[in-house]
C-alpha positions as CSV (number, residue, x, y, z in Angstrom):
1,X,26.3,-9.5,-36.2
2,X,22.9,-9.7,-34.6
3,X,22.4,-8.0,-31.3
4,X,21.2,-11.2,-29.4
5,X,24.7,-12.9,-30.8
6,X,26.8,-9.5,-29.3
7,X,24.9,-9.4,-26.2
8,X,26.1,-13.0,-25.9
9,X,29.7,-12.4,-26.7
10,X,29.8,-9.3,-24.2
11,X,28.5,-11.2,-21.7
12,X,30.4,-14.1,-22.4
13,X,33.4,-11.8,-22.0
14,X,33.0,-10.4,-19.1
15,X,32.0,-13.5,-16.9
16,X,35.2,-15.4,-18.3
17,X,36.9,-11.8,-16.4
18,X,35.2,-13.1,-13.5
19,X,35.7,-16.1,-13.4
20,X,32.6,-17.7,-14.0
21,X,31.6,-19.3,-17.6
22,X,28.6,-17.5,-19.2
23,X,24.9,-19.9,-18.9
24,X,22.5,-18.3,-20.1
25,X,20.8,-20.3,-23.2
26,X,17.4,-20.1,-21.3
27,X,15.6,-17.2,-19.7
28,X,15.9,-19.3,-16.8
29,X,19.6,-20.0,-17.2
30,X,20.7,-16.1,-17.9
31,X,18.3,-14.5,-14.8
32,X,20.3,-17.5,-12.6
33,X,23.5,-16.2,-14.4
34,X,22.6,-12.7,-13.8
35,X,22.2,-13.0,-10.4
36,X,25.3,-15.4,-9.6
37,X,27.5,-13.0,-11.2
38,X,25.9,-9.8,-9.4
39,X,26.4,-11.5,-6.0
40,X,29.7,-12.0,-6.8
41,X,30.2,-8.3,-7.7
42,X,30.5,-8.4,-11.9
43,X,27.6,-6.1,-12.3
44,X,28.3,-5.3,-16.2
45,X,28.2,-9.3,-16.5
46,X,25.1,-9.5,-14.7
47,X,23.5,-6.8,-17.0
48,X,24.2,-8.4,-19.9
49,X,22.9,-11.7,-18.9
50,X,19.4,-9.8,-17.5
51,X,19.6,-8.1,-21.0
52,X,20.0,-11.1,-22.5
53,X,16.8,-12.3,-20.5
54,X,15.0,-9.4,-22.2
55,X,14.9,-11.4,-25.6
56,X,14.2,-14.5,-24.2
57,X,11.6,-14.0,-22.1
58,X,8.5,-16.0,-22.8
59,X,5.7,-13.7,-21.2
60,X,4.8,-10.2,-19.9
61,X,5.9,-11.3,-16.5
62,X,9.6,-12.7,-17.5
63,X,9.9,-9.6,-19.9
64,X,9.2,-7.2,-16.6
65,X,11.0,-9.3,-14.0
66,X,14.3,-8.7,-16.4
67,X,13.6,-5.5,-16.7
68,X,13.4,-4.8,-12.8
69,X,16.6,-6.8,-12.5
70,X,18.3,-4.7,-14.9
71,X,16.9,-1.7,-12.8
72,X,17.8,-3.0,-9.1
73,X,21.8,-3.3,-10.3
74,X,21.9,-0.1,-12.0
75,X,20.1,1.8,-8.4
76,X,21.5,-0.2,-5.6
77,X,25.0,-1.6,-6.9
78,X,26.1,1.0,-9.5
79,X,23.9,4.3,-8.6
80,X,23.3,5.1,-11.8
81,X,20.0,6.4,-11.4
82,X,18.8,7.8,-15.2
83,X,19.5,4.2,-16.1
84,X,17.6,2.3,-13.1
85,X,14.7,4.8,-14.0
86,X,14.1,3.8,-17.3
87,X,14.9,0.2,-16.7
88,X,12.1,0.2,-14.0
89,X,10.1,2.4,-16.2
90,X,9.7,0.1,-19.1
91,X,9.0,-3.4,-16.4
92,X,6.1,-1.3,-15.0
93,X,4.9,-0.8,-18.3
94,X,4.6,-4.5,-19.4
95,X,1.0,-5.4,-18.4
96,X,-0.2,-8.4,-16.8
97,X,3.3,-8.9,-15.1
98,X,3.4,-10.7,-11.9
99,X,3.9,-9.5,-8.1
100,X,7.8,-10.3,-7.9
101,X,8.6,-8.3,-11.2
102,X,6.1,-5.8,-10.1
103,X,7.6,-5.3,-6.6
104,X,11.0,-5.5,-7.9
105,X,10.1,-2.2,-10.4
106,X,8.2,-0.9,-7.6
107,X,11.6,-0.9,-5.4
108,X,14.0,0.5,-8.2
109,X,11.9,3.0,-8.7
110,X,11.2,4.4,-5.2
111,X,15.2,4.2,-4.3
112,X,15.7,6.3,-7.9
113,X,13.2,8.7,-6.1
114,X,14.6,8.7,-2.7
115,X,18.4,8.7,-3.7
116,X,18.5,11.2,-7.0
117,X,15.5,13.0,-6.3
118,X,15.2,13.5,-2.5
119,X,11.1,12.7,-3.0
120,X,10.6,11.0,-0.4
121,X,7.2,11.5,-0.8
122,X,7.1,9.9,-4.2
123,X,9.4,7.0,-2.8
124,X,6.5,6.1,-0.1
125,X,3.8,6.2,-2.3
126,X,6.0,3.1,-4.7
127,X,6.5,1.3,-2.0
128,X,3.5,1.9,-0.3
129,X,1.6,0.4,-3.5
130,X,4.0,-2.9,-3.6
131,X,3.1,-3.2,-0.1
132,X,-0.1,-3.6,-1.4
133,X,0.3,-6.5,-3.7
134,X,-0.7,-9.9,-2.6
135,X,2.5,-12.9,-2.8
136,X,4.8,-10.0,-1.7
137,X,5.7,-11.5,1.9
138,X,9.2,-12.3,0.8
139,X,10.1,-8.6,0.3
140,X,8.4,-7.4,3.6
141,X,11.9,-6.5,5.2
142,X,13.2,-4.7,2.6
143,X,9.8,-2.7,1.9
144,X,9.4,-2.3,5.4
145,X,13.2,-0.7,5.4
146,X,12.6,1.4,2.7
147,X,9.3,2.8,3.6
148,X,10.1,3.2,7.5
149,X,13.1,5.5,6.0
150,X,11.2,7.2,3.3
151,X,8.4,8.2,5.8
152,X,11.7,9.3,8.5
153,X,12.6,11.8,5.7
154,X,9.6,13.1,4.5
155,X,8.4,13.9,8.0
156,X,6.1,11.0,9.0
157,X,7.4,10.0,12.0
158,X,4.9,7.6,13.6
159,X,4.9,5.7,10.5
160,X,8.6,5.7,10.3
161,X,8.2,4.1,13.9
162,X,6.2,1.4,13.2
163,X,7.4,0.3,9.7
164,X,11.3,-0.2,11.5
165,X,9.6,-1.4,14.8
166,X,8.6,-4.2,12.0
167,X,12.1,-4.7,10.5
168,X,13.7,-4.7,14.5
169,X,11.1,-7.5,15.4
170,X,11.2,-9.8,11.8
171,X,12.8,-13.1,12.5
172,X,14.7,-13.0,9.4
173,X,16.2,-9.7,9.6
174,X,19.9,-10.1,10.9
175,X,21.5,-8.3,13.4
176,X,22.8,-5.3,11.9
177,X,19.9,-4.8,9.8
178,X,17.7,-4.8,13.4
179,X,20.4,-2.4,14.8
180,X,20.1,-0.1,11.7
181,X,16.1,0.1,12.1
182,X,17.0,0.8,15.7
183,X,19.5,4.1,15.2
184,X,16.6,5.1,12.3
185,X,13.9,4.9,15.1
186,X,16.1,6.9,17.9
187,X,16.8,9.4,15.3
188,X,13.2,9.6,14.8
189,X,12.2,10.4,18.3
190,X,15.2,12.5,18.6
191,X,14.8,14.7,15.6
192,X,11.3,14.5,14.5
193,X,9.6,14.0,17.5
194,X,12.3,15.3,20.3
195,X,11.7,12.9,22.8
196,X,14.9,12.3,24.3
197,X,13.7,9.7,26.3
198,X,12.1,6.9,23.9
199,X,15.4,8.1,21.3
200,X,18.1,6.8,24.6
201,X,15.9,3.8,24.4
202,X,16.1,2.8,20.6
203,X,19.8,3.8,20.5
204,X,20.7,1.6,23.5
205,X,19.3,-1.7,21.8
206,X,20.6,-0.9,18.9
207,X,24.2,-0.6,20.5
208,X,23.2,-3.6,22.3
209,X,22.8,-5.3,19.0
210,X,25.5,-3.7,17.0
211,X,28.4,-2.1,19.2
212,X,29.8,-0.6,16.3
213,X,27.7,2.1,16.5
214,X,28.4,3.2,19.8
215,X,30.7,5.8,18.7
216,X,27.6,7.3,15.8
217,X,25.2,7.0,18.8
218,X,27.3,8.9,21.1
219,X,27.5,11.9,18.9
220,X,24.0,11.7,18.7
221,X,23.2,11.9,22.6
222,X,25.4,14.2,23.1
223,X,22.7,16.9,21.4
224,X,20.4,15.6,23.7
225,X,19.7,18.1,26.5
């Protein structure tokens, strides 16, 4: 049996589990397989469908972008970080690929950094350069998240400030995601810069926003003097 015709019988497998009948005959038709069945929380089915992608990808770019998708559900859904790192590692090796593919490596590699490796350095300077990619405005929220918390831990604080001011003031960014970028800049003031002050500030709007987190706040004024 040929690999392509297991990858296809694996994957066909697992989406029948879910629920959902297996697609993907094109490129096109596994990465929209891939990601229906990942939003529906079959990660192994979406990993086969983006490995299927693999082989049938018709250029650098669609070789890379598979490659990144592989790499985004192995960091951020199943934290398994040695295999998001070489995923990621292989799409930024394809040359000539595109911004989205690019970007999409660029951000499984800096949460592999951030997450298994505590280099939060490292983690800025990936995100940092995806930042830097033109056609890229569509992942501004999440880069901007990313790098506002990368730059928190690694001790930059006024960048941490202004990279989550962004994420509090985009329009697309929901609630809860403005409240998180709120607590992440009160902790900033608090801890990095100890300005008790501007942290009271950030922490009220993001209780404001999210009164959920009135009870994590609290525990974090009550170390203010």
């Amino acid at each position: 049996m040929t690999t392509r015709a297991m990858l296809t019988m694996a994957a066909l497998a697992v989406s029948l589990t879910a629920g959902t009948l297996w697609a993907g005959e094109t490129y096109e038709a596994s990465l929209k397989a891939g990601d229906e069945l990942r939003t529906a929380g079959n990660f192994e089915g979406a990993l086969a469908e983006y490995s299927a992608a693999v082989g049938q990808a018709l250029d650098e770019t669609q070789t890379s972008l598979a490659w990144g998708k592989q790499g985004w559900v192995q960091a951020f859904d199943l934290k398994n970080y040695p295999a998001a790192r070489e995923a990621a590692t292989k799409a930024l090796a394809v040359q000539g690929a595109g911004a989205v593919a690019r970007v999409t490596a660029l951000q499984v590699m800096a949460e592999c950094l951030m997450k298994a490796d505590q280099d939060f350095a490292g983690a800025s300077a990936q995100l940092e350069e995806a930042m830097k990619l033109e056609g890229v405005e569509w992942a501004s929220l999440d880069l901007n998240r990313a790098a506002g918390e990368s730059y928190r831990l690694s001790g930059r604080a006024q960048e941490a400030i202004a990279a989550l001011t962004k994420v509090a003031g985009m329009a697309n960014a929901s609630a809860g995601v403005k409240a998180d970028a709120l607590l992440k800049i009160g902790f900033t003031y608090q801890y990095g810069l100890k300005d008790a002050a501007q942290a009271k500030a950030a922490y009220a709007k993001a209780v404001a926003l999210n009164p959920a987190l009135k009870t994590e706040v609290a525990g974090h004024l009550a170390k203010l003097p």
